[in-house]
C-alpha positions as CSV (number, residue, x, y, z in Angstrom):
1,X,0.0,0.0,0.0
2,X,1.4,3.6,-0.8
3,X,0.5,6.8,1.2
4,X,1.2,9.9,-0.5
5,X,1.3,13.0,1.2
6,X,0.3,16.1,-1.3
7,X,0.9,19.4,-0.2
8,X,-1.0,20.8,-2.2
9,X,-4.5,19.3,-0.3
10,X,-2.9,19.7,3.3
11,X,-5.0,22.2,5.1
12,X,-3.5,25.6,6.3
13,X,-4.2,27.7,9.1
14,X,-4.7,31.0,9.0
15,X,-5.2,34.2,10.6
16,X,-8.3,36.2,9.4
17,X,-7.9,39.9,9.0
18,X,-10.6,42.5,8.5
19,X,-8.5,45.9,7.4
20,X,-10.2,49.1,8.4
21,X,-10.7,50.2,4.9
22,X,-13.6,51.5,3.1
23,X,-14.0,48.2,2.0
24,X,-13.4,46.2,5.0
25,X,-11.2,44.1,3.3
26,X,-10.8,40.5,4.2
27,X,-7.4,38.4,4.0
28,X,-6.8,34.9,5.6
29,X,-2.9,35.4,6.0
30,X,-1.3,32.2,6.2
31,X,2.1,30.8,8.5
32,X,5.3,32.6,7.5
33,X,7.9,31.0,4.7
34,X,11.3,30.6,6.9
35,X,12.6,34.2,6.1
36,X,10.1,36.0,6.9
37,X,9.8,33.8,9.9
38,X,13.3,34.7,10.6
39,X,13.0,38.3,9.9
40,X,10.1,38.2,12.5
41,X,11.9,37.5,15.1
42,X,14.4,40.0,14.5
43,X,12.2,42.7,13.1
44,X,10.1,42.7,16.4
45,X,10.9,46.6,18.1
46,X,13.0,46.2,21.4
47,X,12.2,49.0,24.3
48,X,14.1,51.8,24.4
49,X,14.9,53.2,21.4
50,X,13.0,56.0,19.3
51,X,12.2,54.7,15.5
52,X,13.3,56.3,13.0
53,X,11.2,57.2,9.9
54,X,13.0,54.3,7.8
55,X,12.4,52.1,10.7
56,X,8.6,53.0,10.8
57,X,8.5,52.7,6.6
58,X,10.4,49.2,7.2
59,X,8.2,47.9,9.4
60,X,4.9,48.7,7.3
61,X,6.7,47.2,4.5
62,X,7.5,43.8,6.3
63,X,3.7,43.8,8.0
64,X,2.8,44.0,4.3
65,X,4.9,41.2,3.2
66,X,3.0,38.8,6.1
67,X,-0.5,40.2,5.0
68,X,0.6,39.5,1.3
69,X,0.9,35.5,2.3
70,X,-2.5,34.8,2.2
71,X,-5.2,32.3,0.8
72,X,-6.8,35.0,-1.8
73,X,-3.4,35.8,-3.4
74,X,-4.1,39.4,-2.7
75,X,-1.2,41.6,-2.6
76,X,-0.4,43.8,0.0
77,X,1.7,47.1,0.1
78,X,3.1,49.1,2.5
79,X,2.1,52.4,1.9
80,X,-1.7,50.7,1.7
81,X,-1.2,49.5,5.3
82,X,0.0,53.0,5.8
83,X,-3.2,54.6,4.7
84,X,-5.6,52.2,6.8
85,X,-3.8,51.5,10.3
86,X,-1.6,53.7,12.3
87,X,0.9,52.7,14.5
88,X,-0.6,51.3,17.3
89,X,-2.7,48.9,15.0
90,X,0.1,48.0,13.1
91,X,1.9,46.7,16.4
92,X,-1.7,45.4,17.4
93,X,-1.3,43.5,13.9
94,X,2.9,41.8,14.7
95,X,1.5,41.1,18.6
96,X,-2.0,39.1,17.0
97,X,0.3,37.6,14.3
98,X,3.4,36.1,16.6
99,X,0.6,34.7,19.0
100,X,-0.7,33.0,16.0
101,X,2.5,31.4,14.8
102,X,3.4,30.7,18.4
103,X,0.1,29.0,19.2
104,X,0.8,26.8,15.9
105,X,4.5,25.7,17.3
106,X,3.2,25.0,20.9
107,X,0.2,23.1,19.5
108,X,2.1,20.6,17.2
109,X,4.7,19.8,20.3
């Protein structure tokens, strides 16, 4: 008997995100690929330490690259994120987002 394992059927979790845009726009962003995963972790802001424009530009830019991972293939810029969520949502966002990753790594141990 062969078993076959097809990625392509495998079911994917996702986080479901309503953007507070005039057309409420729904994504279901999916798991980060491994660099994006790795630039998570070192992307997060540490305590301490003003941001500078760039950082602030880099950061909507990265968000934007999570967002853009999702089930509808919808693409996802920063300056759009720019125009729909300030700062504080945008950290609401990368908080909501690492909880969701996490949950998925404690939950398959």
């Amino acid at each position: 008997m062969s078993n076959v394992l097809d990625f392509n059927k495998v079911k994917k979790n996702f986080l479901r995100v309503i953007l507070p845009d005039e057309q409420r726009t729904e994504i279901k962003v999916l798991t980060p690929t491994k660099s994006l995963l790795t630039e998570l972790t070192t992307m997060l802001p540490e305590g301490g330490e003003t941001p500078t424009e760039d950082d602030i530009n880099a950061l909507y830019d990265f968000c934007a690259r999570l967002m853009s991972r999702n089930r509808e293939g919808r693409a996802v810029t920063g300056e759009q994120l720019a125009d729909c969520l300030d700062f504080e949502d945008l950290m609401t966002f990368l908080d909501t987002y690492t909880d969701f990753v996490t949950g998925l790594t404690d939950s398959k141990n």
